[in-house]
C-alpha positions as CSV (number, residue, x, y, z in Angstrom):
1,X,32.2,42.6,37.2
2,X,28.5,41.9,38.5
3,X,25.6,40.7,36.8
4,X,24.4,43.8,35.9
5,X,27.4,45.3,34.2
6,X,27.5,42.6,31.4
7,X,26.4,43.4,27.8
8,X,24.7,41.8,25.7
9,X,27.0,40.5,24.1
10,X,28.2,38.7,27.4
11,X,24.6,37.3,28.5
12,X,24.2,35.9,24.8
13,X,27.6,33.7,25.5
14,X,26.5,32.3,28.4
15,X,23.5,30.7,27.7
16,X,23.2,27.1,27.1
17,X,22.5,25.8,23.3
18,X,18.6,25.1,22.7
19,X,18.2,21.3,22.5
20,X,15.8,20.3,19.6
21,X,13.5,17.4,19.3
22,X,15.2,16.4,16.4
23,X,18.2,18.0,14.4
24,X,17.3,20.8,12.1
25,X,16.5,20.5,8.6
26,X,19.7,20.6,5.7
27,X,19.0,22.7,2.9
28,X,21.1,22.0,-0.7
29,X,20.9,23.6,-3.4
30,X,19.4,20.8,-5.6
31,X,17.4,17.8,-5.1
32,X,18.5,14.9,-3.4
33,X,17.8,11.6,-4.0
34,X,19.8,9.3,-1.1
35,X,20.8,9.6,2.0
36,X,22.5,6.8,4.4
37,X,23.4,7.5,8.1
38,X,26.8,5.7,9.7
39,X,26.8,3.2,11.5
40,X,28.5,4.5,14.6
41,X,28.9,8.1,14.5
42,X,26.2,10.9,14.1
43,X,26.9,11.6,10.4
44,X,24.9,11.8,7.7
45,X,25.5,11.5,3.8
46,X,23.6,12.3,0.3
47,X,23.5,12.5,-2.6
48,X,22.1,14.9,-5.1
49,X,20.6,15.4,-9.0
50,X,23.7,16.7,-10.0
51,X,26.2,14.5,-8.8
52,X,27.3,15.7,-5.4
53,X,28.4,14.1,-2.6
54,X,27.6,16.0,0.8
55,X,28.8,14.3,4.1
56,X,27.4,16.4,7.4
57,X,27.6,15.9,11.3
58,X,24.1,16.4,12.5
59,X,23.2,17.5,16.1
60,X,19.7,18.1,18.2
61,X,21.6,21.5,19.4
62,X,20.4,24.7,17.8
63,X,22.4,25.2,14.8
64,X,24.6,22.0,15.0
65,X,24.3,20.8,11.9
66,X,28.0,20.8,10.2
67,X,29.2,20.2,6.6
68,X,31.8,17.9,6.8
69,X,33.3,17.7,3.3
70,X,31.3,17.7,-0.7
71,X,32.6,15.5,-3.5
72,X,32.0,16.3,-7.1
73,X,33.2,13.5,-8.7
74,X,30.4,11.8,-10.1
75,X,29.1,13.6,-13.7
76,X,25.1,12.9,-13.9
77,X,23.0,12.0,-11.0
78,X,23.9,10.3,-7.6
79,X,21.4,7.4,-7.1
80,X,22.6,5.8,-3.7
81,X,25.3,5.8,-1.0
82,X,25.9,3.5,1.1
83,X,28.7,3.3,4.6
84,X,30.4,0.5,5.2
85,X,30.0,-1.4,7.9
86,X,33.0,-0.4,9.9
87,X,31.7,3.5,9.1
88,X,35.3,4.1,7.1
89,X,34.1,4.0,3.4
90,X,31.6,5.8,1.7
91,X,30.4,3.8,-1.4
92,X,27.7,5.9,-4.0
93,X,26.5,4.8,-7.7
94,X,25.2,7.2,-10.6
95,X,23.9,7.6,-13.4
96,X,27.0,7.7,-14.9
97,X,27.1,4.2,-14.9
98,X,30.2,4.5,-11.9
99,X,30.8,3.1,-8.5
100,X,32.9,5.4,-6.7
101,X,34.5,4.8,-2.8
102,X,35.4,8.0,-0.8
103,X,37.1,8.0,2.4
104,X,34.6,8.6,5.2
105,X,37.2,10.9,7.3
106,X,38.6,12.7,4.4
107,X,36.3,12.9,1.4
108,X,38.6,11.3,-1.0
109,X,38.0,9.4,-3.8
110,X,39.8,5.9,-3.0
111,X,38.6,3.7,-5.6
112,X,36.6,4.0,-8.8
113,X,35.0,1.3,-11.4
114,X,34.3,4.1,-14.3
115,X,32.2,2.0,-16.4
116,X,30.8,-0.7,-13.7
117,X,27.6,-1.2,-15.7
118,X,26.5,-0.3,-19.9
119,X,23.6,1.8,-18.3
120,X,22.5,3.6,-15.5
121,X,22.9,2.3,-12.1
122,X,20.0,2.9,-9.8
123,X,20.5,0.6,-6.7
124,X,23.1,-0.4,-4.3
125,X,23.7,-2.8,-1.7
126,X,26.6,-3.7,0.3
127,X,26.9,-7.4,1.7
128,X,30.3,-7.5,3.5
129,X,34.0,-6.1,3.4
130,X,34.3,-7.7,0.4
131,X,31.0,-7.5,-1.4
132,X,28.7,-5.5,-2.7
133,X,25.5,-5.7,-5.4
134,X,24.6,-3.2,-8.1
135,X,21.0,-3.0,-10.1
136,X,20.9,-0.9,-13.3
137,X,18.0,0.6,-15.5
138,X,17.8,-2.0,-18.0
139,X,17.3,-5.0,-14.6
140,X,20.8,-6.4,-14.9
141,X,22.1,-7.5,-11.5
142,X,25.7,-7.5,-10.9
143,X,27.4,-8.7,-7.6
144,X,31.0,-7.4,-7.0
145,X,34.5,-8.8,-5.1
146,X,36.6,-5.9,-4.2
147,X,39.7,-8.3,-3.8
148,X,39.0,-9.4,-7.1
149,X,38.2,-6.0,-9.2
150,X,35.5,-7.4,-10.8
151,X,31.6,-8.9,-10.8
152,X,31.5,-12.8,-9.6
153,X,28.0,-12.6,-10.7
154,X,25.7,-11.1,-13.3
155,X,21.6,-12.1,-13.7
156,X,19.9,-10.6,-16.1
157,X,16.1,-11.7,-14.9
158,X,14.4,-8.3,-14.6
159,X,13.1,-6.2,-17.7
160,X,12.9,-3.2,-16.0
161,X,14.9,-1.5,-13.5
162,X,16.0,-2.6,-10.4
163,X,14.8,-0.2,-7.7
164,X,15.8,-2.1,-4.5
165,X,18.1,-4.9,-3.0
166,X,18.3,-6.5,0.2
167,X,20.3,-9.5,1.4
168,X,19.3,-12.0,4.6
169,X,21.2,-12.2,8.0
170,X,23.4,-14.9,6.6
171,X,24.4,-13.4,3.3
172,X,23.0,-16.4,1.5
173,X,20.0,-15.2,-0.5
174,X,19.7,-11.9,-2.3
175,X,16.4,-10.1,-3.5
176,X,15.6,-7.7,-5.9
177,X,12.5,-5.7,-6.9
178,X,11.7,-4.0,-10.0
179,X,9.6,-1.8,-12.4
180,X,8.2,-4.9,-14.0
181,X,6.5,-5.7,-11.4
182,X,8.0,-8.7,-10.0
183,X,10.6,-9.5,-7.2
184,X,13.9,-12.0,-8.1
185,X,15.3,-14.1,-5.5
186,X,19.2,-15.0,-6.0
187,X,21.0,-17.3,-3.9
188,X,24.8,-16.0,-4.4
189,X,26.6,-18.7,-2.3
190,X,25.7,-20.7,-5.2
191,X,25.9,-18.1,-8.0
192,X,22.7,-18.9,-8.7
193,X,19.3,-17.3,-10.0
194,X,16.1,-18.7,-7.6
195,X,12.8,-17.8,-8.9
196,X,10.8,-14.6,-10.2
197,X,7.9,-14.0,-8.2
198,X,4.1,-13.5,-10.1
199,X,3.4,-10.1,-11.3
200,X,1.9,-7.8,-9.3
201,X,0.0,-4.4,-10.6
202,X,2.5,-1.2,-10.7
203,X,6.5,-1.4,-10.5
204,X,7.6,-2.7,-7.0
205,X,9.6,0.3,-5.3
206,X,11.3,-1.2,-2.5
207,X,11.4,-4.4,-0.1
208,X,12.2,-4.8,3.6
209,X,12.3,-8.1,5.6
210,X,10.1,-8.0,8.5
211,X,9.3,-10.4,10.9
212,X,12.2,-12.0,12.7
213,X,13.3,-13.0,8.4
214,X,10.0,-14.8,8.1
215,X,8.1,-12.3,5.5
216,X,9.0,-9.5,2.9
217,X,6.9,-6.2,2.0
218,X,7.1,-5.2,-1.0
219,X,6.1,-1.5,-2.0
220,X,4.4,-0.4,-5.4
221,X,3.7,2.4,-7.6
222,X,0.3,1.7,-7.1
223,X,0.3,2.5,-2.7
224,X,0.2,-1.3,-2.2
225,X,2.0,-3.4,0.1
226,X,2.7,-7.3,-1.1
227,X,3.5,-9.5,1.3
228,X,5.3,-12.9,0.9
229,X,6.3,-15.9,2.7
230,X,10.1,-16.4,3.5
231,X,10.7,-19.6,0.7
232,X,7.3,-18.5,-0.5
233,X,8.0,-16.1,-3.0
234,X,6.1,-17.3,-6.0
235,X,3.0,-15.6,-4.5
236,X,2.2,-13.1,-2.3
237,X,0.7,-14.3,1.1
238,X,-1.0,-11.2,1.5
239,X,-1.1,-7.5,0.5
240,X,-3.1,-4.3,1.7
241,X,-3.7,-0.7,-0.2
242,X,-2.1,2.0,2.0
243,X,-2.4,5.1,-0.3
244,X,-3.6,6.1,-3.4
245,X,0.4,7.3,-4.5
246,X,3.2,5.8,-5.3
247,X,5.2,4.3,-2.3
248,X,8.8,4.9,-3.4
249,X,10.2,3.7,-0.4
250,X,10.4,1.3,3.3
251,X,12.3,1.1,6.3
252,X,12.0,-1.7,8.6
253,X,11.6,0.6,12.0
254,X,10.8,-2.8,14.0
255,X,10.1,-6.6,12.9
256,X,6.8,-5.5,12.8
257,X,6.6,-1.8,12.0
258,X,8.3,-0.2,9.0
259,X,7.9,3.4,7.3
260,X,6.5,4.4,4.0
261,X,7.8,7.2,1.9
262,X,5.3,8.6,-0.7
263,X,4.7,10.9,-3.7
264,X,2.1,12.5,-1.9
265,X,5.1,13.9,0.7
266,X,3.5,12.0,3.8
267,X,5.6,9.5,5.7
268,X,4.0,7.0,7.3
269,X,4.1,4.3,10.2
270,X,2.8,1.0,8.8
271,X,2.2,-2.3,11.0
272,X,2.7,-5.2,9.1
273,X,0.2,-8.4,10.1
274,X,-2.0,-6.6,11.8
275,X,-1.9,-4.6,8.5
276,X,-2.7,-1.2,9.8
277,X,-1.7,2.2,8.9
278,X,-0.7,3.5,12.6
279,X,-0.5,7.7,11.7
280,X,2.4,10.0,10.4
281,X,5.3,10.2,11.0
282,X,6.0,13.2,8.8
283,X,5.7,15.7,5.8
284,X,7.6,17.0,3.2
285,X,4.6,19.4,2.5
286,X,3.8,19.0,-1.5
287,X,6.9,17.4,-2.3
288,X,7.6,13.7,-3.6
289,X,9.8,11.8,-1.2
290,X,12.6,10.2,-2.3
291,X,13.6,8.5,0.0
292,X,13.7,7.6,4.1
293,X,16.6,6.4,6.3
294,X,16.8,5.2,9.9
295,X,19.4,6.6,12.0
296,X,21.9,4.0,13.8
297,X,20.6,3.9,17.0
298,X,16.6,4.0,15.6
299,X,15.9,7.2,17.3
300,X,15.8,9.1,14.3
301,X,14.5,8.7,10.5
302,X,15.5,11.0,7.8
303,X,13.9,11.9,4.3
304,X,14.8,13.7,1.5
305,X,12.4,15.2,-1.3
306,X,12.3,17.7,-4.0
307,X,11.5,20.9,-2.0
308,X,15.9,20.3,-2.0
309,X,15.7,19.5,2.1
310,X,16.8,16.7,4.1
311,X,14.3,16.7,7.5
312,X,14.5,14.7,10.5
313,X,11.7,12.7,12.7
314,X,11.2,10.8,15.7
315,X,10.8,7.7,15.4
316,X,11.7,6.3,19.3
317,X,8.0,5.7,20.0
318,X,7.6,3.4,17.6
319,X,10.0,1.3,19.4
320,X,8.0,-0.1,21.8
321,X,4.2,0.2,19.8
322,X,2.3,-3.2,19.8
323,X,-0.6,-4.0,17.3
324,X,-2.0,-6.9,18.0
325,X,-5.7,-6.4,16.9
326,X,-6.8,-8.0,13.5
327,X,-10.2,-6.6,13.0
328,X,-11.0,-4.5,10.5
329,X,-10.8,-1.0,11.6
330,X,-13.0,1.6,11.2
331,X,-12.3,4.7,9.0
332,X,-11.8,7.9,10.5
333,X,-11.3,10.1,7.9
334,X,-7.7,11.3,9.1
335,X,-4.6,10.4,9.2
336,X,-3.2,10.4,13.4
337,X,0.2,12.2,13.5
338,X,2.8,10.6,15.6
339,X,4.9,13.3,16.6
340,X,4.1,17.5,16.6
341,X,6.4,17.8,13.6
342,X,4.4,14.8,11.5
343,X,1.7,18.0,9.8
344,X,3.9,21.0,10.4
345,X,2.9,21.4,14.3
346,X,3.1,25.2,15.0
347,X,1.0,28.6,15.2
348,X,-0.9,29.3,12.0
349,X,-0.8,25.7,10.8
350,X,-4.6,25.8,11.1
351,X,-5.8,22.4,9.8
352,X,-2.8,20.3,10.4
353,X,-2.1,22.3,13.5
354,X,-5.4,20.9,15.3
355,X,-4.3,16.8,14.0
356,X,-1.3,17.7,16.3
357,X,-2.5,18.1,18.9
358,X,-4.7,15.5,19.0
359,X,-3.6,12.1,20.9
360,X,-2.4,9.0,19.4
361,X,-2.7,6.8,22.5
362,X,-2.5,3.5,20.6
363,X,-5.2,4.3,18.1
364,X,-3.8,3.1,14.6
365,X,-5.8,4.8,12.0
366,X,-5.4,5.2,8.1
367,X,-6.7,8.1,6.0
368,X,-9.6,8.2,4.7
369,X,-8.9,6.4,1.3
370,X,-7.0,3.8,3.1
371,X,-8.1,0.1,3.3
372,X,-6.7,-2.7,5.2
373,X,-7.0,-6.5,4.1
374,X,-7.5,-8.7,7.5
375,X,-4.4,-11.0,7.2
């Protein structure tokens, strides 16, 4: 048979899959408030407002996003998931007050701690094989031993909720942030509570550790971005307004650079002393962001919101950016966009159209409300 006797039908097989910038956006059919890539395969999970528990393969090829397997199991809310370290277990928490463990391969529920805490649990964070932390709505702090069925530890130093925990490189010392405002520092070796730092304006929303261990940002309800000292955390060292919105979330992209996810839909790429806002990274157009994940491999970061999508962005270049100027910068009155996705790059975008196309080329500019604090 020649080349011109095939059909259509024929030519359409032979073709090679379109290759994508990025994978293609996942569409559920409710809104979804966490998401958590594994560790060493390219798989991706949430979890929704009603419970669910989707696991999908994810794929830059035209249409190569999978479904992998849905759990049900959980009856109000899904708050976070988490993959263990060796990518085998699936760990989420609800607002059913449960901890559930699923199989990774099989979607199976393995292990399940029904009544885990006497309110809802709202943040997760998983330490080793062994151990993992819990945070609840009322600011009770619970750390768990899976070989012993049961908490080691429970703090109860918070009164509000508990919105974010993070742990240092040598599992020693364990911080929290809350809705009141403050962060708690636990040392868990030692079973111990630390110190509560000052109050700062606005619930804080989520913490990274930046700079080789030797700071933390803190994010607020207010758009601000507290800084502290590693062993400083009384007081912050330094803090800088980003936004006008509520930052709900940060991921550490680099020891220097992490990303912001807001109420006002924008992501951005934030540089941390320099304190500069260095352009977007993307949009969820209209839609609060819940929250942001980085991919293993830091290539990718993905975000989930209420328009009931998860969307995926490129984040490689950020890699290798270098801010090293302290001076003040001068507004610009827009916001650069780091990628042709980061304002919905295509025809009859109009305004947001023309902002991608312009050049980022190292310039680090905030929007027009933003202001930066020298450090």
């Amino acid at each position: 048979m020649n080349a011109e006797s095939w059909d259509d039908s024929e030519i359409e097989e032979t073709k090679e899959p379109r290759i994508r910038e990025t994978p293609e956006d996942i569409t559920f059919s409710a809104i979804v408030n966490t998401i958590a890539f594994h560790p060493t395969r390219d798989i991706i999970a949430a979890g929704d407002v009603d419970g669910d528990i989707y696991v999908f393969s994810y794929s830059c090829e035209e249409s190569g996003n999978q479904e992998l397997w849905s759990s049900g199991h959980h009856l109000k809310s899904c708050r976070k998931v988490a993959f263990t370290d060796n990518g085998e277990g699936l760990f989420t928490v609800s607002k059913d007050k449960s901890v559930h463990i699923l199989n990774v391969e099989r979607g199976k529920l393995t292990r399940r701690i029904p009544k885990a805490h006497s309110v809802a649990i709202n943040s997760l964070k998983l330490i080793d094989e062994n151990l993992f932390a819990t945070g609840d709505d009322d600011g009770l702090l619970k750390v768990w031993d899976l070989r012993k069925e049961t908490s080691f530890m429970e703090m109860k130093n918070h009164d509000d909720y508990i919105s974010d925990i993070t742990i240092d490189q040598n599992k020693k010392i364990l911080l929290t942030t809350s809705g009141d405002g403050t962060m708690c520092v636990f040392n868990i070796k030692r079973r111990r509570f630390d110190l509560q730092s000052e109050f700062q304006d606005g619930d804080l929303t989520s913490l990274a550790i930046m700079k080789g261990g030797g700071k933390v940002a803190c994010s607020s309800s207010e758009g601000m971005i507290y800084i502290f000292n590693w062993n400083g955390f009384g007081a912050t060292s330094d803090r800088f307004q980003v936004q006008r919105e509520s930052i709900d979330c940060v991921v550490p992209i680099t020891d220097n650079i992490l990303c912001t996810a807001s109420m006002d839909g924008v992501i951005r790429a934030v540089n941390i002393l320099p304190n500069r806002v260095i352009g977007s990274v993307g949009q969820h157009p209209g839609e609060s962001i819940e929250q942001i994940a980085k991919s293993r491999e830091g290539h990718f970061l993905a975000s989930c919101a209420h328009d009931e999508k998860v969307k995926f962005w490129d984040v490689s270049n950020l890699l290798t950016v270098i801010v090293d100027d302290y001076r003040k910068r001068k507004k610009s009155g827009k916001l650069e966009s780091l990628s042709k996705k980061a304002f919905g790059y295509g025809p009859g975008n109009g305004f947001f159209a023309d902002l991608a196309e312009e050049s980022v080329e190292g310039e680090e500019n905030s929007k027009s409300d933003d202001e930066t604090f020298d450090a």
